[in-house]
DRENDO-1510 file (C-alpha; in Angstrom, 1 decimal, always signed):
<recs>
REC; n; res; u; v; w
REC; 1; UNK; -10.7; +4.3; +20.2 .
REC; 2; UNK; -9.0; +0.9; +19.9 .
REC; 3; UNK; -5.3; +1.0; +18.7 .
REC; 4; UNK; -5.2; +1.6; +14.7 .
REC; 5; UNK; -2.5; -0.7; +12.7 .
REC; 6; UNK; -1.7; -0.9; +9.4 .
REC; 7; UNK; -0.7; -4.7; +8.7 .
REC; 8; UNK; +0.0; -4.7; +5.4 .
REC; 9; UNK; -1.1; -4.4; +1.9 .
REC; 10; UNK; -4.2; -5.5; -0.6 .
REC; 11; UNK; -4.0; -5.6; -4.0 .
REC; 12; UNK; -7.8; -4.3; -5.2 .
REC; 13; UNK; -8.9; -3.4; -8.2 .
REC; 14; UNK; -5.5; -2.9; -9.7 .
REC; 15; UNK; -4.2; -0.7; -6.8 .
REC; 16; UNK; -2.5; -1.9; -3.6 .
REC; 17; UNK; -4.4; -0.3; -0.5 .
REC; 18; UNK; -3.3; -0.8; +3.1 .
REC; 19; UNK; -5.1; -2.9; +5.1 .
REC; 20; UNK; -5.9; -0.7; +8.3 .
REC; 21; UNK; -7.4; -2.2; +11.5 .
REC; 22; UNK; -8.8; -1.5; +15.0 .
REC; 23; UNK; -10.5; +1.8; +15.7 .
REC; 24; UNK; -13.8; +0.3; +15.8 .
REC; 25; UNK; -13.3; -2.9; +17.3 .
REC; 26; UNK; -10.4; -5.5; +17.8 .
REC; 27; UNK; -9.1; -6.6; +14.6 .
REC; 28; UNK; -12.1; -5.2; +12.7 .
REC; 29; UNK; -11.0; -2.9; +9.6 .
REC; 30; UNK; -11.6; +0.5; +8.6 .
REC; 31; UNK; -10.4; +2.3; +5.3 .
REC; 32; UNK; -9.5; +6.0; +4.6 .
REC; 33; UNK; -10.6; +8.2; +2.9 .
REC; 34; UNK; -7.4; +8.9; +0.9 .
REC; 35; UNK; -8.0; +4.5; -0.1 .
REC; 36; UNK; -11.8; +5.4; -1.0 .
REC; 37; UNK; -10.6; +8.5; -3.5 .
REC; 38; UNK; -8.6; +6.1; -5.3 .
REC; 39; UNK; -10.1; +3.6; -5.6 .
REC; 40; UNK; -13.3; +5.2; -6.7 .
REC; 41; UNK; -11.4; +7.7; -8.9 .
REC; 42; UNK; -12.2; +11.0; -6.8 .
REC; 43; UNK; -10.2; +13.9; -5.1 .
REC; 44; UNK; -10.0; +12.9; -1.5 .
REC; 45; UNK; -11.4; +16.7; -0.8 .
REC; 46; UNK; -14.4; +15.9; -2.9 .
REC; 47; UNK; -14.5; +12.7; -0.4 .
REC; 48; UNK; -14.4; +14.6; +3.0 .
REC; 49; UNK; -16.7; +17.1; +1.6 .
REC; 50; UNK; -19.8; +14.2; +0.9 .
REC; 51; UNK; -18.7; +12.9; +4.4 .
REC; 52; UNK; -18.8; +16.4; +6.3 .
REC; 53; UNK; -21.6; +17.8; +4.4 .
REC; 54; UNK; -23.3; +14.8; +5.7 .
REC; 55; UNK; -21.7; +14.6; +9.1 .
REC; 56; UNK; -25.3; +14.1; +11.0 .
REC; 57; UNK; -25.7; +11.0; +9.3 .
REC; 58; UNK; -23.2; +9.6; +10.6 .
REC; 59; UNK; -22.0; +8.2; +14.0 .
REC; 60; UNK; -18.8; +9.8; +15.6 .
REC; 61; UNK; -16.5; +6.0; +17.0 .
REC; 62; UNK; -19.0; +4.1; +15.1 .
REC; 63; UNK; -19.2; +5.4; +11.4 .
REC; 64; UNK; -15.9; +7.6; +11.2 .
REC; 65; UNK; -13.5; +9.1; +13.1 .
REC; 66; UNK; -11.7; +12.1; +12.5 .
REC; 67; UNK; -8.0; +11.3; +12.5 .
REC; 68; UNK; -7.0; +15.2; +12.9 .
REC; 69; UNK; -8.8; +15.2; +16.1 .
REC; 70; UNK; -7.4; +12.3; +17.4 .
REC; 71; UNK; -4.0; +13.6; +19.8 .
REC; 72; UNK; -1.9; +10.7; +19.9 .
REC; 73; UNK; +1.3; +10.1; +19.5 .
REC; 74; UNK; +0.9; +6.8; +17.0 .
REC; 75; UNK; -1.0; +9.1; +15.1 .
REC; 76; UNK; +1.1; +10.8; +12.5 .
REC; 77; UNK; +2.8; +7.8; +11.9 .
REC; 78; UNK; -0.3; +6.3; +11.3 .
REC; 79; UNK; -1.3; +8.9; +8.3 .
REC; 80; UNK; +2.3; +8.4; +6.9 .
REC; 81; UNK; +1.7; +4.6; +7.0 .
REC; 82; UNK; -1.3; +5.4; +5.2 .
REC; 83; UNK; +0.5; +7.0; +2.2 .
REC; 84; UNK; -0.8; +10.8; +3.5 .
REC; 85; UNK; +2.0; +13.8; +2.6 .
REC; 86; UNK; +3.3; +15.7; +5.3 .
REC; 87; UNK; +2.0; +18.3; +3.4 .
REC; 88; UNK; -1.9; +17.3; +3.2 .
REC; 89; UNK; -1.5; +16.1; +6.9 .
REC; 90; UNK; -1.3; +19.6; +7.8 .
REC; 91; UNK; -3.6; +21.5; +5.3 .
REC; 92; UNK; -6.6; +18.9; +5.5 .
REC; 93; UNK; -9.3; +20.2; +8.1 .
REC; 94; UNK; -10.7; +16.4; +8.3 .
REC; 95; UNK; -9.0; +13.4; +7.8 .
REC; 96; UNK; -11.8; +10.5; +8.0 .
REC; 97; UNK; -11.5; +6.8; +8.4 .
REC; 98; UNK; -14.5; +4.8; +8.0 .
REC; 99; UNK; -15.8; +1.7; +9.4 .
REC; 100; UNK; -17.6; -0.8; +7.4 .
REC; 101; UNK; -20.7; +0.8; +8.1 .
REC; 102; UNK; -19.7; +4.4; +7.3 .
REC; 103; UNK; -18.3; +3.1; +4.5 .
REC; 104; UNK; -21.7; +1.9; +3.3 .
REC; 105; UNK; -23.5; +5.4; +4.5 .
REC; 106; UNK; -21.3; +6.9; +2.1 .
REC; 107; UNK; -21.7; +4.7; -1.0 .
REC; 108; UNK; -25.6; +5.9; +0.0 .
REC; 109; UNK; -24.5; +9.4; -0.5 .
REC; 110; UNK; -22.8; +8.8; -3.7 .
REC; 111; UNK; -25.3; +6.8; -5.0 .
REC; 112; UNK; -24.3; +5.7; -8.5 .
REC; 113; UNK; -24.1; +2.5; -10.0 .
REC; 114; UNK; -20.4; +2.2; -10.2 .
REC; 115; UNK; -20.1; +3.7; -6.8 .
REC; 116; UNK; -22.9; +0.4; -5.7 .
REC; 117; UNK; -20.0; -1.9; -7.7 .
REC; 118; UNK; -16.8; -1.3; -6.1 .
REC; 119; UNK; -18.7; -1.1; -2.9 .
REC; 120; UNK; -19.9; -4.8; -3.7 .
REC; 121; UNK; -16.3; -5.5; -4.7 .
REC; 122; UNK; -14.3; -3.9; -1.6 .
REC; 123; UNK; -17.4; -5.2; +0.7 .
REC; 124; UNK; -16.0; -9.2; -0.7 .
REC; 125; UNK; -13.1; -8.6; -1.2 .
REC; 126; UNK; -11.7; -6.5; +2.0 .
REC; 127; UNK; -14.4; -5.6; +4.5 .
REC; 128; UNK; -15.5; -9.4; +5.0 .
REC; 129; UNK; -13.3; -12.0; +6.5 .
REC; 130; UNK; -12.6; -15.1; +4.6 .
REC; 131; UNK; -14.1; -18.0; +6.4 .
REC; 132; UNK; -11.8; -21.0; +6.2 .
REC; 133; UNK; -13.4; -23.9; +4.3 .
REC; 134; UNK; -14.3; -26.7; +6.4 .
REC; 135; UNK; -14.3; -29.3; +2.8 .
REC; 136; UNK; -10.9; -31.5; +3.1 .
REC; 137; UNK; -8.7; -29.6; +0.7 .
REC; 138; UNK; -8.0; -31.4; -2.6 .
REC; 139; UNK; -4.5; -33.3; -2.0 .
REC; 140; UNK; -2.0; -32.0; -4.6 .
REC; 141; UNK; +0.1; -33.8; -7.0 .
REC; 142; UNK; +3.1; -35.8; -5.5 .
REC; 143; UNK; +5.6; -34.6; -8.5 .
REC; 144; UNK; +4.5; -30.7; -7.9 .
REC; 145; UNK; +4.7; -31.1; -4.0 .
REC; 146; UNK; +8.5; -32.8; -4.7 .
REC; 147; UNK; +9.4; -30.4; -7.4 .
REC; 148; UNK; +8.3; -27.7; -5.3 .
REC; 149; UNK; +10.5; -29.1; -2.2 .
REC; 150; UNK; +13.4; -29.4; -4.3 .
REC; 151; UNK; +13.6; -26.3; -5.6 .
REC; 152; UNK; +13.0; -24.4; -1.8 .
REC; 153; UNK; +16.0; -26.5; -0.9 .
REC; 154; UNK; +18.3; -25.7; -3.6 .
REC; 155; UNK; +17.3; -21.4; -3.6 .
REC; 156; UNK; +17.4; -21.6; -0.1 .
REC; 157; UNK; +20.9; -21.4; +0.7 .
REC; 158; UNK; +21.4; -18.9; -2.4 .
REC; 159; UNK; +18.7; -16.3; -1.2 .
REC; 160; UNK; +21.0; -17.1; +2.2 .
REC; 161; UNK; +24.1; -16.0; +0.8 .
REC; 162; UNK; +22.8; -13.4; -0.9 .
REC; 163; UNK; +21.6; -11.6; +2.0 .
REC; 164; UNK; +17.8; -12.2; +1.7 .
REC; 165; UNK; +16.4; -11.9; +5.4 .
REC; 166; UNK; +14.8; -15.0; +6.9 .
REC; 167; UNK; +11.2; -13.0; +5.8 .
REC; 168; UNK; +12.1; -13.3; +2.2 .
REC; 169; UNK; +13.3; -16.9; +2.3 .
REC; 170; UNK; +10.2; -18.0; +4.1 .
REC; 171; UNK; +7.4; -16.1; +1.7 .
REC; 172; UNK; +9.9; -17.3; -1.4 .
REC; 173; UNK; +9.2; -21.2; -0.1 .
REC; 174; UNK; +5.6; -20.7; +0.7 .
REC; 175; UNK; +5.0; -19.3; -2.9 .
REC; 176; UNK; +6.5; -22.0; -4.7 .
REC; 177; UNK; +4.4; -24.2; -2.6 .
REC; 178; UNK; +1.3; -22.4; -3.0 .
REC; 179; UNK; +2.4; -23.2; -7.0 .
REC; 180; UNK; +2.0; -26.9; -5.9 .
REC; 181; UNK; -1.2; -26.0; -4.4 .
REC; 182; UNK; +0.0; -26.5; -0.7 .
REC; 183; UNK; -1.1; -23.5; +1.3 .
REC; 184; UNK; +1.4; -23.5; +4.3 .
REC; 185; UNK; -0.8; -22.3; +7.7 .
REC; 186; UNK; +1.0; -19.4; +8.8 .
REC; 187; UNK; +1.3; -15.7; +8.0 .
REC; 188; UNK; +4.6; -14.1; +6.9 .
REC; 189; UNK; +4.9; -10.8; +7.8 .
REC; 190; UNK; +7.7; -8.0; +7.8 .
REC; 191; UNK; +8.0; -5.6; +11.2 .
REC; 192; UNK; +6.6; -3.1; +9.1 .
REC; 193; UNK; +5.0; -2.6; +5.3 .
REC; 194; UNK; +7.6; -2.0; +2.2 .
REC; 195; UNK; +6.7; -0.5; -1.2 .
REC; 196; UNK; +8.1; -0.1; -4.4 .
REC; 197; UNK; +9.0; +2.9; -6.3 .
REC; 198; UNK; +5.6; +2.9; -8.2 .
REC; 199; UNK; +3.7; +2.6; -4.7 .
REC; 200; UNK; +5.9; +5.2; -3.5 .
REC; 201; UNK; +5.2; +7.6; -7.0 .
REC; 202; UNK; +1.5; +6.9; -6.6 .
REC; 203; UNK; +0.9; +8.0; -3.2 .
REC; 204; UNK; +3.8; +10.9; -3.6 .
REC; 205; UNK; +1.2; +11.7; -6.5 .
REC; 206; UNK; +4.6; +12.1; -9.1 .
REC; 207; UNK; +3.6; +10.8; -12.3 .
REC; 208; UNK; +4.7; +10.9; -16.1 .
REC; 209; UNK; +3.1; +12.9; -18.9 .
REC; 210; UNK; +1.6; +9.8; -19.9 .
REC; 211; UNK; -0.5; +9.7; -16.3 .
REC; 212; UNK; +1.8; +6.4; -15.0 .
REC; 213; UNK; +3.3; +6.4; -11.6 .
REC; 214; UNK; +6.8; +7.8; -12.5 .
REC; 215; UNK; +8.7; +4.7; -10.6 .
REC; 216; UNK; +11.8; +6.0; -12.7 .
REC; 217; UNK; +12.2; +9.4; -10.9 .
REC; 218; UNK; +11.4; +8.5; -8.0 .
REC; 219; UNK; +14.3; +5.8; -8.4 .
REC; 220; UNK; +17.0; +8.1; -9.3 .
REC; 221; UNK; +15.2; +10.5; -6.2 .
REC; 222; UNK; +16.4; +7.9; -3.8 .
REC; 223; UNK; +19.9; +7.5; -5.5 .
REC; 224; UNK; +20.2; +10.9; -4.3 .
REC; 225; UNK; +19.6; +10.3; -0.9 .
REC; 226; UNK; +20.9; +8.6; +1.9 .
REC; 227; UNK; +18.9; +6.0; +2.3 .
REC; 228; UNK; +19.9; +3.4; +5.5 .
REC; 229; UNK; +20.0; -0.9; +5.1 .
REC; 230; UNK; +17.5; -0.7; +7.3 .
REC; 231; UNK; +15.0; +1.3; +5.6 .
REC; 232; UNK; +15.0; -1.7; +2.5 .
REC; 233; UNK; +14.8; -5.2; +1.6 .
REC; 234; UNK; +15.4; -7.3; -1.7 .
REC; 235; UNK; +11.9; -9.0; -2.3 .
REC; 236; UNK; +11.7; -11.9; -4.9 .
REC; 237; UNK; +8.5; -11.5; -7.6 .
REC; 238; UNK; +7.5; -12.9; -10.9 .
REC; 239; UNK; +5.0; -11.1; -13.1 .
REC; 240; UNK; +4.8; -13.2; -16.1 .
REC; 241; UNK; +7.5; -14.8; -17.6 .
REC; 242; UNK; +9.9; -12.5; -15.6 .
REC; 243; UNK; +11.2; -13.0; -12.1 .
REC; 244; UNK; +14.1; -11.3; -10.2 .
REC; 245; UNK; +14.6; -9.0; -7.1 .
REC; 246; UNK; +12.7; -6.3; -6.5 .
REC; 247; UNK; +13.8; -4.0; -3.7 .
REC; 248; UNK; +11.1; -2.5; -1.6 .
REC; 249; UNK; +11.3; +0.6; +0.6 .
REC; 250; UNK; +10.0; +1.2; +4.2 .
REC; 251; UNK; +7.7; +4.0; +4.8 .
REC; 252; UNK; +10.7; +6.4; +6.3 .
REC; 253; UNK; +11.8; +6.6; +2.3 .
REC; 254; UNK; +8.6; +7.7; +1.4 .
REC; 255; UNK; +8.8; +10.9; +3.8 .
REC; 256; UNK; +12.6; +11.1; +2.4 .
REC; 257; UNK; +11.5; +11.6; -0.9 .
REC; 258; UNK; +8.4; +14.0; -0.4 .
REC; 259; UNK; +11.1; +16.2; +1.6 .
REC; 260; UNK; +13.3; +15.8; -1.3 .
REC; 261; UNK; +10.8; +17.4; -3.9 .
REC; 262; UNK; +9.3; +19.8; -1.6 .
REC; 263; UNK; +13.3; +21.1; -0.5 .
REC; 264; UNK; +13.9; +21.3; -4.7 .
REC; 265; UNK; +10.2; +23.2; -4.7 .
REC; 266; UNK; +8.4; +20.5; -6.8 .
REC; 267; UNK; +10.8; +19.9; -9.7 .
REC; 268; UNK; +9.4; +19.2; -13.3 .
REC; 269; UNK; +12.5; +18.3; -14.8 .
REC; 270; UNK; +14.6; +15.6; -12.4 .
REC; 271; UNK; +18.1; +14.9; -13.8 .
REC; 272; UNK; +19.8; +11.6; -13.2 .
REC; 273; UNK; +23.4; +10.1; -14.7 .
REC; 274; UNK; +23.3; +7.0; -16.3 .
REC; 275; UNK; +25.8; +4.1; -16.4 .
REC; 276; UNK; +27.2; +5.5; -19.1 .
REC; 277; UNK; +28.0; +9.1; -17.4 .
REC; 278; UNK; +25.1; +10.7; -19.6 .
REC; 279; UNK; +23.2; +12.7; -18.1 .
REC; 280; UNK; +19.5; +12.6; -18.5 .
REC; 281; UNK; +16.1; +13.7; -17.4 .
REC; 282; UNK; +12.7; +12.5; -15.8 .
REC; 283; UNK; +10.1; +14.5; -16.9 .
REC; 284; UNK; +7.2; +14.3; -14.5 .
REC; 285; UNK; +3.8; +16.1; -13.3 .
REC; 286; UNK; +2.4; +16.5; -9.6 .
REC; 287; UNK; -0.8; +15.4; -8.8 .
REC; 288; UNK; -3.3; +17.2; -6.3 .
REC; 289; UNK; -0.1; +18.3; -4.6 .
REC; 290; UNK; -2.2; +21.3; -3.2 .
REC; 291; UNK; -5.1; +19.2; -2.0 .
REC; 292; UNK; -3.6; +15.9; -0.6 .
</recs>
C-alpha cells in the first residue's frame, strides 16, 4: 500500500470532504466510506454493509482496502484525519476506503438515479484531475490587478502585527488576486488541515434540535479546555458581505472535544457563561454516536 495523506479539504456539494491520496497509486485519490455516507445521505454502516455484502466484487489494493486491517502506525491518525471518533474506530469491524474504481462498483450496487448523479458530480469534481488549460489566459484589468496590489500591501503588515502566520498572509494576497482574476502558480498549504467549529460539530455528529451542526456548543466545549497556540490559527474569510477572522482548529481539538463529551457521558444540556456572567445552555442531539 502506498503512503495515505490527507492534504486538505474540498468543498462538495455543500459539505467540505478531505481530500485523501495514495493507497492505490502515487498521488492518485481514494475516498472513505465515512465521505461517501455523507455525502450520499446514508449511515456509514449501511455503506460497509453494500461494500462487504458485495466483497467478491471487488478487488482487495485495487477497489478498497480495509483500513482496520491495515497495522501501521500512520494509521489511526489517518482515521482521526478523516473525521472517524475514537469511538467508531474501535466498534467498526470494516473501515473501507475506495479507489476511483471501487467507488464506481459501488454506485453499481446502489444503483439509483441520485446515487448515478453525485457519482457524476464527485467523478468531475474530485476523482479527475484538472488539466491546466493550454488557451493564453485572458489578461485582467490593469485598475483590478493595481487595486488588488494595493490593498495586499497595505493588510500585509496589519495581518503581520496581528500575529497572522506567513500561511495566512500569503492565501489572504492570493485571494484578493484571484478577485483581479490573477491566479498566482503555487499552492498554499498549512503543515496540517484546520477546521471550524461546524466542521468539527459535523464530524463529532453534535447537532441542534433543528438538525444544524451545533458550532455554538462545540465553541463554548473548547473554552473549557486547554487548548495549545499550536493546535489553532486565525484564518481570514468572507461569505457575503461579511469578512473577519475565523479561527480554525487542528485535528488534536477534534479528539479534545470527543473526549470531552464522552468523559461528561454524552451531555444534552451544555452550559456555557456569557459575557455578561449569565449563564446559559446549548441544547444539542448526538448523531449515530453508536454506529460511527
Amino acid at each position: 500500500m502506498n503512503q495515505l495523506t490527507v492534504t486538505g479539504t474540498q468543498s462538495f456539494m455543500g459539505k467540505d470532504i478531505p481530500v485523501v491520496a495514495g493507497g492505490f497509486g502515487k498521488n492518485q485519490k481514494c475516498i472513505s466510506d465515512k465521505t461517501v455516507a455523507e455525502i450520499h445521505g446514508m449511515r456509514e454502516p449501511d455503506v460497509r454493509r453494500r461494500i462487504t455484502d458485495n466483497i467478491k466484487r471487488f478487488k482487495e489494493g485495487v477497489d478498497y482496502i480495509d483500513l482496520k486491517g491495515v497495522h501501521e502506525t500512520h494509521t489511526l491518525r489517518l482515521l482521526q484525519n478523516l473525521g472517524y471518533a475514537k469511538q467508531s474506530i474501535t466498534q467498526a469491524e470494516h473501515i473501507y476506503l475506495l479507489s476511483e474504481r471501487g467507488y464506481a462498483k459501488l454506485i453499481k450496487i446502489m444503483d439509483t438515479d441520485l446515487a448515478w448523479e453525485i457519482h457524476d458530480k464527485l467523478m468531475d469534481e474530485y476523482f479527475q484531475m484538472k488539466e491546466e488549460k493550454k488557451s493564453t489566459p485572458r489578461q485582467p484589468k490593469i485598475e483590478s490587478m493595481s487595486s488588488a496590489t494595493t490593498a495586499v500591501k497595505t493588510l500585509t503588515p496589519l495581518l503581520e502585527a496581528a500575529g497572522f502566520s506567513k500561511e495566512i498572509q500569503l492565501l489572504t494576497a492570493k485571494a484578493f488576486y484571484q478577485k483581479a482574476a490573477v491566479e498566482l502558480p503555487f499552492e498554499i498549504k498549512t503543515e496540517q488541515p484546520y477546521y471550524d467549529t461546524v466542521h468539527i460539530a459535523r464530524e463529532l455528529g453534535v447537532f441542534t434540535k433543528s438538525g444544524k451542526p451545533a458550532s455554538d456548543a462545540v465553541g463554548n466545549i473548547i473554552k473549557k479546555l486547554q487548548i495549545e497556540e499550536s493546535e489553532y490559527i486565525e484564518t481570514l474569510e468572507s461569505k457575503g458581505n461579511w469578512q473577519g477572522s475565523v479561527r480554525k482548529y487542528a485535528p488534536s481539538v477534534n479528539h479534545k472535544v470527543q473526549g470531552w463529551i464522552e468523559e461528561h457521558d454524552y451531555p444534552a444540556d451544555i452550559p456555557y457563561i456569557e459575557r455578561s456572567g449569565k449563564e446559559k445552555i446549548n441544547h444539542v442531539v448526538y448523531r449515530n454516536l453508536s454506529e460511527e
